[in-house]
Backbone as CSV, one residue per row, in Angstrom:
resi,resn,N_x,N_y,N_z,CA_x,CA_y,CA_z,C_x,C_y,C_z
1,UNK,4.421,19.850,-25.023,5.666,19.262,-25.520,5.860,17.865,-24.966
2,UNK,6.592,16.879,-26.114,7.084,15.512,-25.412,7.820,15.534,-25.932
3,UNK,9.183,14.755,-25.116,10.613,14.780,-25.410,10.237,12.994,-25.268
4,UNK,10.934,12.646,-26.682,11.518,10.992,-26.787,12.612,10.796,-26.658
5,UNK,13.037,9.790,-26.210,14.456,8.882,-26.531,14.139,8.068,-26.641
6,UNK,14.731,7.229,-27.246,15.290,5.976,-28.094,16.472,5.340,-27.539
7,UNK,16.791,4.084,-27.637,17.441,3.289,-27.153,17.600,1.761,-27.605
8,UNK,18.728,1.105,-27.427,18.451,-0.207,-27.870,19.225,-0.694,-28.793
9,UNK,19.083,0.209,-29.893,19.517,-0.200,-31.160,20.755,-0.853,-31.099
10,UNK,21.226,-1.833,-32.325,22.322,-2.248,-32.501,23.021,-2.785,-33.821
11,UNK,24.333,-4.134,-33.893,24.023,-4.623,-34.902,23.891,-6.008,-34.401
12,UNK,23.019,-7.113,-34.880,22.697,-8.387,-34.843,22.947,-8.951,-36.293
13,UNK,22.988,-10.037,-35.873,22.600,-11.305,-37.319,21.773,-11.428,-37.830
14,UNK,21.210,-12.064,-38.280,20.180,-12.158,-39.447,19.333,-13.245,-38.846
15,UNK,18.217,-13.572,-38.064,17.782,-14.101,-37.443,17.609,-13.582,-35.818
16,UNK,18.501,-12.978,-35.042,18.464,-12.548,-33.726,17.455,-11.335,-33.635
17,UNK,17.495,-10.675,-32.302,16.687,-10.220,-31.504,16.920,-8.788,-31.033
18,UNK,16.346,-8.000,-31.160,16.809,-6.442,-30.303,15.410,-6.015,-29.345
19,UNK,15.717,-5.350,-28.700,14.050,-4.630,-27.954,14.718,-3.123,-27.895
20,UNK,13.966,-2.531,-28.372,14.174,-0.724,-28.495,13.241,-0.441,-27.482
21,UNK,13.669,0.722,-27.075,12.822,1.606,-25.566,12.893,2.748,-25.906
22,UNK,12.010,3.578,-25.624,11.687,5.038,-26.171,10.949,5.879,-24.813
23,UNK,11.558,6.875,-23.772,11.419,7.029,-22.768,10.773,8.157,-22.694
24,UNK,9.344,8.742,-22.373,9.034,9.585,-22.659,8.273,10.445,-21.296
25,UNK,8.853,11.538,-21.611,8.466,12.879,-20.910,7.270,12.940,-20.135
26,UNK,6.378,12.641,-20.574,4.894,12.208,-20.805,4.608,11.162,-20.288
27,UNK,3.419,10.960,-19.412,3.070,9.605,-19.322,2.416,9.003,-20.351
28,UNK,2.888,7.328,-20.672,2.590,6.876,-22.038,0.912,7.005,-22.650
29,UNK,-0.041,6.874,-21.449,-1.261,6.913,-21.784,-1.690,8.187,-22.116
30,UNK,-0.558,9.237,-22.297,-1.246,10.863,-22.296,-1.221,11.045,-23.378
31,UNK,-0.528,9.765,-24.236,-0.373,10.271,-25.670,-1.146,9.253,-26.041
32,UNK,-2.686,9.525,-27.016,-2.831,8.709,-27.480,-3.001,7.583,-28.346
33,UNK,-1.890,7.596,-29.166,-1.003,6.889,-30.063,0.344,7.190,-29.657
34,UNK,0.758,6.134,-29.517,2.885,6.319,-29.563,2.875,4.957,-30.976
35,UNK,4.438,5.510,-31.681,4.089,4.700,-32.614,6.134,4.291,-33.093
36,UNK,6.241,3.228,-34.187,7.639,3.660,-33.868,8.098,2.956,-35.754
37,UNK,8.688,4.052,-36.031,8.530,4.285,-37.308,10.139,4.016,-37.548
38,UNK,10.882,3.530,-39.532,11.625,3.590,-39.420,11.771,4.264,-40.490
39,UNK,13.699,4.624,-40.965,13.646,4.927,-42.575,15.329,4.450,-42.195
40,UNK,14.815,3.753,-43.940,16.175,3.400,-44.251,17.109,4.402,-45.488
41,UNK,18.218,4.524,-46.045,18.824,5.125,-46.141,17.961,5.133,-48.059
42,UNK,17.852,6.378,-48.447,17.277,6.761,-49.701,15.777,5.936,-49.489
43,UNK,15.176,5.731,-48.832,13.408,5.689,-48.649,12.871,6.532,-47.531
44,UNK,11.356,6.017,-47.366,11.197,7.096,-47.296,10.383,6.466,-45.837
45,UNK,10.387,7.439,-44.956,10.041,6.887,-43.334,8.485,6.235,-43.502
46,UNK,8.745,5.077,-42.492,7.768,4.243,-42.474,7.053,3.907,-41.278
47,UNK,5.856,3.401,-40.843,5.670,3.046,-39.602,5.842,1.621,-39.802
48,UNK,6.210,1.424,-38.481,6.623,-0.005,-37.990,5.478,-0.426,-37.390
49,UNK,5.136,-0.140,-35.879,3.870,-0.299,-35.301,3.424,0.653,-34.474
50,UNK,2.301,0.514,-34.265,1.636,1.750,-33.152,0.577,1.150,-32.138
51,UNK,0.533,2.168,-31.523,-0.593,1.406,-29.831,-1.240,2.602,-29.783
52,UNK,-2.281,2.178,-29.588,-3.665,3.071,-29.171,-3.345,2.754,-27.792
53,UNK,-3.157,3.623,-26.827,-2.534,3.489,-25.053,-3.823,3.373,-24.346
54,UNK,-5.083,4.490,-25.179,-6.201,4.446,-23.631,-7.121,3.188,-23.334
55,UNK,-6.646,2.066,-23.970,-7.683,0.900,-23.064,-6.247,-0.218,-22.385
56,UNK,-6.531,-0.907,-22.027,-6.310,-1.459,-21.566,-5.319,-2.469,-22.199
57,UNK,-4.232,-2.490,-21.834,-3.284,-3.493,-22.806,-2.954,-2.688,-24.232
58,UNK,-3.885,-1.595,-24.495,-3.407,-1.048,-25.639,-3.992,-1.901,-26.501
59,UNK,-4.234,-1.450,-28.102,-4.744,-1.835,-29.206,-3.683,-1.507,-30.341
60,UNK,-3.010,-2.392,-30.908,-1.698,-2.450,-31.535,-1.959,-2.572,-32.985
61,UNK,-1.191,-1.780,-33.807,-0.995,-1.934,-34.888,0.303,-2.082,-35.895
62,UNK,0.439,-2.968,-36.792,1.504,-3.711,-37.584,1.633,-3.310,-39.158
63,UNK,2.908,-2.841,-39.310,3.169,-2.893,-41.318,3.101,-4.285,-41.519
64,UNK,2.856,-4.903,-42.567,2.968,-6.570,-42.940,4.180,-6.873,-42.994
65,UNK,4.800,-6.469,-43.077,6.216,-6.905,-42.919,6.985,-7.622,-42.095
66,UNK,5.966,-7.191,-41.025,7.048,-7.196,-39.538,6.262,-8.010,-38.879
67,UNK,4.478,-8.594,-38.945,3.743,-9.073,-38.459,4.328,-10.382,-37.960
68,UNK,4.229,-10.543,-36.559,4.622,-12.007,-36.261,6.454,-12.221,-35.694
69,UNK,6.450,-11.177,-36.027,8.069,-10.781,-35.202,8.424,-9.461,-34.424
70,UNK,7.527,-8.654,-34.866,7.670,-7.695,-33.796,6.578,-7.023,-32.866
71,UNK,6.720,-6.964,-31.526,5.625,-6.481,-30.382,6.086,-5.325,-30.225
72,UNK,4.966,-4.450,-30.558,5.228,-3.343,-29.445,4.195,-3.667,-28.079
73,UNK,4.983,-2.395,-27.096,3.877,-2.550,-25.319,4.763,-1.469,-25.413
74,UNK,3.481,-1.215,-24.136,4.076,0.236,-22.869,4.039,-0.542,-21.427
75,UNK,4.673,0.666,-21.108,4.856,0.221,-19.167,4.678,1.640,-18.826
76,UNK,3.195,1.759,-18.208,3.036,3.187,-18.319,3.626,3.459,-16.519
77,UNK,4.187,2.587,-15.831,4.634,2.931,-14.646,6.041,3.664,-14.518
78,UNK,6.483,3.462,-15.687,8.012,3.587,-16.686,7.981,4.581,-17.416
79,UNK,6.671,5.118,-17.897,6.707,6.050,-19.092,7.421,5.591,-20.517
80,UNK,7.546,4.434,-21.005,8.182,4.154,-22.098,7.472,2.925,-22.894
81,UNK,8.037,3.135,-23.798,7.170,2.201,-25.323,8.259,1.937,-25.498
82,UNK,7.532,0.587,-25.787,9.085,-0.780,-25.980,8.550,-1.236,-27.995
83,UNK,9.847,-1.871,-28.335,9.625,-2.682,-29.517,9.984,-3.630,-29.605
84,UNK,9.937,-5.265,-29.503,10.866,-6.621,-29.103,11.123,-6.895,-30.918
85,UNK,11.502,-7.133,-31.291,12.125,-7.403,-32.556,12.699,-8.624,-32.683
86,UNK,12.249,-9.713,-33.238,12.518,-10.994,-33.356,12.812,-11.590,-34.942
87,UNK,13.356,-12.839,-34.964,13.805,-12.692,-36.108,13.994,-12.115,-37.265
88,UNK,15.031,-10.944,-37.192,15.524,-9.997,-37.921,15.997,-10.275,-38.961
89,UNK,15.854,-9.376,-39.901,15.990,-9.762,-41.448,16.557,-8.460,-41.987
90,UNK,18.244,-8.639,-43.022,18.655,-7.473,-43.232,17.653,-6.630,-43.547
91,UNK,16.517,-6.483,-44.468,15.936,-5.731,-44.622,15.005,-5.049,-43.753
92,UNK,15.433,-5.176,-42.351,15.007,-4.165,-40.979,16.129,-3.454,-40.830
93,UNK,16.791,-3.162,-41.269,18.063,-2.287,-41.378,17.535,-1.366,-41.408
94,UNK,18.046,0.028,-40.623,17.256,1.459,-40.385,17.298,2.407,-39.063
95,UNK,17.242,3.209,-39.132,17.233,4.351,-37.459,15.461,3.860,-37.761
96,UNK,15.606,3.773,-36.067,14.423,3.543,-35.935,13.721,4.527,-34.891
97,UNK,12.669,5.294,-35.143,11.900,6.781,-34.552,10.702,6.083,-33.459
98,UNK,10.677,6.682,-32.556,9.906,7.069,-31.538,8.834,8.236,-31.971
99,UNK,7.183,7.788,-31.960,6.648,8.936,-31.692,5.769,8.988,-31.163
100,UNK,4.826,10.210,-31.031,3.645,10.755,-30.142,2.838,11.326,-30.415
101,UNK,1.735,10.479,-30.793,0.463,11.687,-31.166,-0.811,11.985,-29.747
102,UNK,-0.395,12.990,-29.256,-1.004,13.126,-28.022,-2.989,13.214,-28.173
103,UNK,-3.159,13.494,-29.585,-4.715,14.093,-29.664,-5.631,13.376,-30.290
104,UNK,-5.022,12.047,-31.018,-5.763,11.088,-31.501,-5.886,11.499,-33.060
105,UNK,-4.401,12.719,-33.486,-4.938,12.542,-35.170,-4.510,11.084,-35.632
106,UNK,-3.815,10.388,-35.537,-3.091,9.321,-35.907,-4.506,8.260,-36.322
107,UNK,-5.757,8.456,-35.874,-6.807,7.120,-35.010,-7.580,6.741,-36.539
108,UNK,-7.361,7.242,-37.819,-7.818,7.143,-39.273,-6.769,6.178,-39.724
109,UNK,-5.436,7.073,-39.445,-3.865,6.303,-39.625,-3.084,5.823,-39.166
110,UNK,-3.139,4.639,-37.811,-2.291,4.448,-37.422,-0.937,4.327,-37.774
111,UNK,-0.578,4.160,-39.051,1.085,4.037,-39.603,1.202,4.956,-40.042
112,UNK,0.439,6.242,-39.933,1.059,6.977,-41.239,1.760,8.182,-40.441
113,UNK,2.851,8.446,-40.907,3.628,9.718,-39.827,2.935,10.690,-39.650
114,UNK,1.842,11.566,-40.651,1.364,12.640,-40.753,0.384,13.184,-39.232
115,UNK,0.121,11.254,-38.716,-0.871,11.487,-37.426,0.350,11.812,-36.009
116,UNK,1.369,11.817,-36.541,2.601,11.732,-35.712,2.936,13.299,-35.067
117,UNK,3.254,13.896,-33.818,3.327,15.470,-33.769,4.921,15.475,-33.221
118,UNK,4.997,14.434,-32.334,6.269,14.614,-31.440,7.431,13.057,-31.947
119,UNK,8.774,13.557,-32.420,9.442,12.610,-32.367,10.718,12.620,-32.224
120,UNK,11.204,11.340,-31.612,12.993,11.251,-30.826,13.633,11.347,-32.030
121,UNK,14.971,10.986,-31.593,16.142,11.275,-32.562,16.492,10.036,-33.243
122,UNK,15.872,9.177,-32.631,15.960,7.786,-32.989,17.488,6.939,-32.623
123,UNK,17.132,5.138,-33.125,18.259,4.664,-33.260,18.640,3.838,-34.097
124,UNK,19.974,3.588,-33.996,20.461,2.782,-35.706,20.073,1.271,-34.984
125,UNK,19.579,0.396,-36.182,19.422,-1.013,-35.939,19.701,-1.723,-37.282
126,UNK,21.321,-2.544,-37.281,22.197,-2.844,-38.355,21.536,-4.318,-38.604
127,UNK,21.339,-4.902,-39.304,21.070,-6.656,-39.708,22.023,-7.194,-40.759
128,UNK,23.229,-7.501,-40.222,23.920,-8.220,-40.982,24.883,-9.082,-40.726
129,UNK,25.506,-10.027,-41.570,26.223,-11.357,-40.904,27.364,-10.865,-41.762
């Protein structure tokens, strides 16, 4: 079992900044994919980005969407996976999910939820002026 939380979320402007934290049970490298997915209201859940944890610095992966504004990292001294979110655009509007694929199904799919086993309750992140 891994228990997530989520954290962070808010509402910003249309251009500003959030960093989400997702605190997990688990040490971050035990899972190997954490990934952090969103859904907005009538679609359908998406991945945002994901980290391959077992090398070094992690090996990161991006929807096109978001490329160039948002980082994920871990702090595996912390146990938690971060998301920095930079110039925000209403259409990042969404609860945004924490997850954990401890066994490496995810490593075909990094975005795709199906490689996903364990996930938080998430949090709301509003974009609007």
């Amino acid at each position: 079992q891994v228990q997530l939380v989520e954290s962070g979320g808010g509402s910003v402007q249309p251009g500003g900044s959030l960093r989400l934290s997702c605190e997990s049970s688990r040490k971050t490298y035990s899972n190997a994919f954490m990934g952090w997915f969103r859904q907005a209201p009538e679609k359908e859940r998406e991945g945002v980005a994901s980290i391959y944890t077992r090398v070094s610095g992690g090996t990161s992966y991006y929807v096109d969407s978001v490329k160039g504004r948002f980082t994920i990292s871990q702090d595996n001294a912390k146990n938690t996976l971060y998301l920095q979110m930079d110039s925000l655009k209403p259409e990042d509007t969404a609860m945004y999910y924490c997850a954990a694929d401890p066994y490496g199904s995810a490593r075909t799919a990094p975005l795709n939820r199906a490689g996903f086993r364990y996930w938080g309750r998430g949090t709301q992140v509003t974009v609007s002026s």
